[in-house]
N, C-alpha and C positions, 0 to 999 in steps of 0.2 A: 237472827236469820232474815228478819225482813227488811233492817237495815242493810245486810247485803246483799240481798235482790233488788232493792231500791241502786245500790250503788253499782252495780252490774247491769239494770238498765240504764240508765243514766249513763254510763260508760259505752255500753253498745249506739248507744245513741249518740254521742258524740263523735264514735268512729264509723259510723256509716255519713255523720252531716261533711266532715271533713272529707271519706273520699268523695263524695258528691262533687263537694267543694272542689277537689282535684280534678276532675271530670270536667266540671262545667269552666274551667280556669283555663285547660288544657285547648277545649276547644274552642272557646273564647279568643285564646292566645292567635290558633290557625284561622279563625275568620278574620281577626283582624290584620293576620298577615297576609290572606289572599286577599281582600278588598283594600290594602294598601293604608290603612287606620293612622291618621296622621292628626296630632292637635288635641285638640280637647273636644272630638264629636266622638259620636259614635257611629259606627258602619250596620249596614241594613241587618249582617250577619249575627254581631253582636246582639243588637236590641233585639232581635225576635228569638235568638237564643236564652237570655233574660227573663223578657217575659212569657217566653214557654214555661220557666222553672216556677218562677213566682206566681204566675197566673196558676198552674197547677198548684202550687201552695196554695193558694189563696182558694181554689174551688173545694180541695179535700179539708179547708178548716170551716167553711163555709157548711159542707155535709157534715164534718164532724160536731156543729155545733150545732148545728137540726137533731142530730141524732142524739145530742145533748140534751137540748129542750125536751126532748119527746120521750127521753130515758129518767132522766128526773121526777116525772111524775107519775112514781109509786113502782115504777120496775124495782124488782129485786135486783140487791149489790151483785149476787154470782153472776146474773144475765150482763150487767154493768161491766163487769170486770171482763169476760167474753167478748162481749161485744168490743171492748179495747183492746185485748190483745189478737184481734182479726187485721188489724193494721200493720203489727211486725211481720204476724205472720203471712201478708202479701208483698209485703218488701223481702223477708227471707228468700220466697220462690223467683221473683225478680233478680235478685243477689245470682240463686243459683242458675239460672238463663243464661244471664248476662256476660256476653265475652268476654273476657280477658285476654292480655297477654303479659307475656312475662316483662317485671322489671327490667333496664337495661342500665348498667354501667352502676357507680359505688351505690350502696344502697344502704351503709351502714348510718348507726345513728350519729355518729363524729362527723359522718361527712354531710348528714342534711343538717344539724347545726351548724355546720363552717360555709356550709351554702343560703341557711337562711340569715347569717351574722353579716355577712357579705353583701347580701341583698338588703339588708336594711341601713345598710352603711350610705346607699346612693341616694341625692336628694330627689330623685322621679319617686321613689317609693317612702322615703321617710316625709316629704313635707305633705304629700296627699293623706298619710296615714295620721301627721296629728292634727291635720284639720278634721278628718271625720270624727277622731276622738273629741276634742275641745267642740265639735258642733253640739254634742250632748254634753258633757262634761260641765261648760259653763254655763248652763241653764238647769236651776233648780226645780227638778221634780215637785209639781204638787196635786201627781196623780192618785197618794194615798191619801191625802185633807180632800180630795175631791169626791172619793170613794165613800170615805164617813160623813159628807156633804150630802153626797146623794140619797141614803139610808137615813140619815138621822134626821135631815131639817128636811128633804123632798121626799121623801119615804115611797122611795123607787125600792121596789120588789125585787126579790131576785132572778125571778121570772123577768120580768122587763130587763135586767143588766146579760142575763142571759141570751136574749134577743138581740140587743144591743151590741155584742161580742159576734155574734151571728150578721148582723147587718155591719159590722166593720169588715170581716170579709168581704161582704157583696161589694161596697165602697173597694176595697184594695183591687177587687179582681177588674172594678170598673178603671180605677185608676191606669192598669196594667192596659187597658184595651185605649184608653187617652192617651196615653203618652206613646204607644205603638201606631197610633193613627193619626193624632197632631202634634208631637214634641218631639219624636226622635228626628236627631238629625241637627237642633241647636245647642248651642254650643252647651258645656254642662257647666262654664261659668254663672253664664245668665239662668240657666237650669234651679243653681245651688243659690245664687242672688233673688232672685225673684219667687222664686217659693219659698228661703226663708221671711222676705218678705210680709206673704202671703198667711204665713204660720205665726208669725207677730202680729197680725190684724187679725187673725181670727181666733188665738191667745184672751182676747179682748172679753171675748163671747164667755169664758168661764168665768170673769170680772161683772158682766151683766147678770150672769145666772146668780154668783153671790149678795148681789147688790139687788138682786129682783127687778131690774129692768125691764126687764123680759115680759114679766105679769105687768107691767106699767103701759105694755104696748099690746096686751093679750094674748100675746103669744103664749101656750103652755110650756108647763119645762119641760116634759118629755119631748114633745117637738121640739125644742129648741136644743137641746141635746142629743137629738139624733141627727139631726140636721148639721148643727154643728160638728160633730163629731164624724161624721161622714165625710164632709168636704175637707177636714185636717188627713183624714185618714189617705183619701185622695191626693190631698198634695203630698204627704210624706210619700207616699210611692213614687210620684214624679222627681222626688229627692236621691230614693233609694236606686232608684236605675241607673243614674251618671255613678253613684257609688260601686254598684256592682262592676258595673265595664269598667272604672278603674281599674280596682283591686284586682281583677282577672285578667286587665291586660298588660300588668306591670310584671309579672308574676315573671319568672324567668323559667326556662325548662330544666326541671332536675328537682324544682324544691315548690312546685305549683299548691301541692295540700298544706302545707305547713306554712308557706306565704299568706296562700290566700285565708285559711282559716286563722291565721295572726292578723289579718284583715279586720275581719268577723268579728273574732276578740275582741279585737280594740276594737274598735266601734262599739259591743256592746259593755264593752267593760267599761265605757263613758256615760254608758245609759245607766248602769249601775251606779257610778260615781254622782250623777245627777241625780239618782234617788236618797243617796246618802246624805249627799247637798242641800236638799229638801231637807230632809227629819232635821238635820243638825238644827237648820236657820229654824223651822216650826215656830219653837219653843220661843225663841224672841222676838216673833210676830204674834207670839198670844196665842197661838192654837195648840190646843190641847183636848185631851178626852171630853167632847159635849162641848166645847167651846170655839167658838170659829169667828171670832167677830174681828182676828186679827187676819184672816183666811184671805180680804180682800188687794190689803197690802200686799200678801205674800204673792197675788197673784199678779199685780201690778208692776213687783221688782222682777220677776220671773219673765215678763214682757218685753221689759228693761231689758235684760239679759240675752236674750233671745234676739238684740239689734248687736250684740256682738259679732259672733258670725259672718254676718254680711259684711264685716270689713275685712275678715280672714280669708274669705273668697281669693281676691287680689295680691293677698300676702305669699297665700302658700298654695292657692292653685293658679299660677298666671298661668297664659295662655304658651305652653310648652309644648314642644314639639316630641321632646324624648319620653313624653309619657306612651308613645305609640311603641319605645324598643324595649324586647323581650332579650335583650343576651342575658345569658348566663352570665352569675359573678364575677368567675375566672375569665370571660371575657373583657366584663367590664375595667374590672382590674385589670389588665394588659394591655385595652386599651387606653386608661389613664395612665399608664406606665408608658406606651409608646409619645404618647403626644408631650410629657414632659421631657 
């Protein structure tokens, strides 16, 4: 039974992130058809649409993880469990508010496969898509050796990692208000070059923390890991925004939830792959249960790794002009069919 209430949330929750998805893709789509969205920027419309959603993300994980902190010590499970299921149920009342109108034109499942098969066939939307995948994919995760790092040889409390999850929000939300006030507007090559850049220099910092640099210079490691971890947190958001206006402006009208959340996927179906990537390699840099003296290596070929990307930039996001067109497949197909 509790297996499938687990699996029935988890499903609800997938089918509200998708239509969101559809939602924010759609309207995406019309700002950047009225501002005229051309190249590799993004229009005033887009990026404040963006970070409305994410900045709201990022403020309700931010409450929710104060209310975490402050739940944990010594509240009863039933109030716990309450206390979390008040968040469906103010999304449900939202849900029910919230206009609709009706579907327009096929809406069967054959045809939003032959429309989303269609749409991935075109190089606007396949080459953007496996560069976000390979931006994670090639770089091996060693955010679980970093986790039993932190517990076992720095003996950071769960209290402090709890905080720590809480101040990665305030970072992302800070992120959202930077890039809204001094980034939007350059190009998202230099965007995706230069922050990953940025995420390879400061890659570094969890190199110093295993090596104990850090105490070499007095800096404590809580500082230096909140610190650090703040400003990565920062730049991946200045990452993830040129990502979202993509995936939401390529998106064609008819099949926006199922494009854009095959976005999402892949992208994080890379982040998975990079975790996988990690454990497998682990083992042949010495790290195991209590033991981490191979930990430093692992975090140094992971740096390595991480200069990939930057040459993928150019490969498969040149500076394109048809990443601004939204036709439908059946267009696109016709019009490949007229011009030959």
């Amino acid at each position: 039974v509790i297996l499938a209430l687990l699996i029935g949330t988890n499903l609800s929750a997938a089918l509200s992130d998708v239509i969101v998805d559809a939602m924010v893709a759609e309207r995406a789509s019309a700002a950047a058809a009225a501002e005229g969205a051309e190249g590799m920027t993004a229009t005033e419309g887009e990026d404040a649409l963006q970070t409305l959603c994410w900045g709201s993300l990022s403020l309700g994980g931010l409450v929710g993880s104060g209310i975490g902190i402050w739940s944990a010590s010594g509240m009863a499970s039933s109030r716990i469990f309450s206390i979390t299921a008040l968040a469906p149920a103010m999304a449900l009342f939202s849900a029910i508010v919230l206009p609709e109108k009706c579907a327009e034109g096929d809406s069967s499942l054959k045809a939003q496969v032959s429309s989303l098969v269609a749409a991935l066939g075109q190089p606007r939307i396949y080459r953007p898509l496996a560069f976000f995948f390979l931006l994670n994919a090639l770089v091996p995760s060693a955010s679980q050796s970093m986790l039993f790092f932190s517990t076992d040889v720095l003996k950071f409390s769960p209290e402090f990692l709890a905080a720590q999850s809480m101040l990665a929000y305030l970072a992302f939300l800070l992120g959202s208000v930077i890039y809204s006030r001094f980034i939007s507007g350059i190009s998202f090559n230099s965007i995706f070059f230069y922050s990953q850049a940025a995420l390879v220099i400061l890659s570094l910092g969890d190199l110093f923390l295993v090596l104990r640099l850090n105490v070499r210079f007095g800096i404590p490691d809580a500082a230096f890991v909140v610190g650090s971890d703040s400003v990565a947190t920062i730049i991946s958001r200045l990452t993830l925004q040129p990502f979202l206006v993509i995936a939401a402006r390529v998106c064609p009208p008819g099949c926006e939830a199922a494009l854009f959340a095959f976005f999402m996927s892949t992208f994080n179906f890379g982040t998975t792959v990079s975790g996988i990537f990690g454990t497998f390699i682990a083992p042949y840099f010495g790290i195991g249960s209590g033991e981490y003296d191979g930990l430093s290596k692992l975090l140094a070929f992971r740096s390595c790794c991480m200069l990939i990307p930057m040459f993928l930039v150019r490969v498969l996001l040149a500076d394109r002009s048809d990443v601004s067109k939204t036709d439908t497949p059946g267009e696109a197909t016709q019009e490949k069919t007229k011009n030959e």
